[in-house]
N, C-alpha and C positions, 0 to 999 in steps of 0.2 A: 504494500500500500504506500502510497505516496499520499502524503498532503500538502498544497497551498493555498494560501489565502490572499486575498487583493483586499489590502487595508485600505486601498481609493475608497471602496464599496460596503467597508464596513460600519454599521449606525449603531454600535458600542451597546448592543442590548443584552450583553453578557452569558447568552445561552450557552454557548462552547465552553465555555471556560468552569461554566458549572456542571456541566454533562464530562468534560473529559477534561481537569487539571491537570490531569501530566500532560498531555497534547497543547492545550490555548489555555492562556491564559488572559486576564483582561484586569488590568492595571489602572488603579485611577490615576493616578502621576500620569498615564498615558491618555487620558479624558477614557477609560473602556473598553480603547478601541482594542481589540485582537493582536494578540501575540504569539507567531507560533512556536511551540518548543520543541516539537519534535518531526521532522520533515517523514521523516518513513519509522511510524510508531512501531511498537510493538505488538503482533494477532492480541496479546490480550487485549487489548485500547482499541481494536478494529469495529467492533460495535460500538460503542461510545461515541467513535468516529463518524460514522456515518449517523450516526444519531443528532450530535452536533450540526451534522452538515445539512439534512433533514429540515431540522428547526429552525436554521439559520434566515430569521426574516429578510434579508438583504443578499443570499446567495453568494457570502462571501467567501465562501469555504469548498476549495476543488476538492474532492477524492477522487485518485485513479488508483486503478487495482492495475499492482506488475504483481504478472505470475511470480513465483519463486524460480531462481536459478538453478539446473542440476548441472552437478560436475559431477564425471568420472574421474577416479584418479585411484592413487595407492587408499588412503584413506573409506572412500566411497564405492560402493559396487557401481557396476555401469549396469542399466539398464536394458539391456540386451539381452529376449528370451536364450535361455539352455534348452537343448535339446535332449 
C-alpha cells in the first residue's frame, strides 16, 4: 500500500488522524491540516487506511494498492511448480 495526501485539498477536519494515528496525523501548530507519517504503512494500518481515506470529506487522501514483491533467491523458495 502506498499512501498520499494533497495538503492543497485538505479542510483540517481531523478524521484521519483519528481513524489511523500512526498513519496522519493533524497538528494544531499546523491549523489541522494532515500530516502524513507513514508513506507505505504497515497490513496492520491497511484498514484504518482506507477507512480514513473513505471519510475523508475533501478526498484528500490517495491509497494505491502495490502488490507485494516476490524474490527468488538463497533465502526464499522460487515459485516454480515441482514435478
Amino acid at each position: 500500500m502506498k499512501v498520499m495526501v494533497n495538503r492543497d485539498t485538505c479542510v483540517a477536519s481531523g478524521n484521519c488522524g483519528a481513524i489511523a494515528p500512526d498513519v496522519f496525523q493533524n497538528r494544531d501548530r499546523d491549523g489541522g491540516f494532515v500530516r502524513l507519517l507513514q508513506t507505505n504503512p504497515p497490513a496492520s494500518q491497511w484498514e484504518a487506511v482506507w477507512q480514513a481515506a473513505r471519510l475523508c470529506p475533501s478526498g484528500t487522501i490517495n491509497v494505491e494498492d502495490v502488490p507485494p514483491v516476490r524474490r527468488s533467491g538463497p533465502d526464499q523458495p522460487s515459485h516454480s511448480p515441482t514435478t
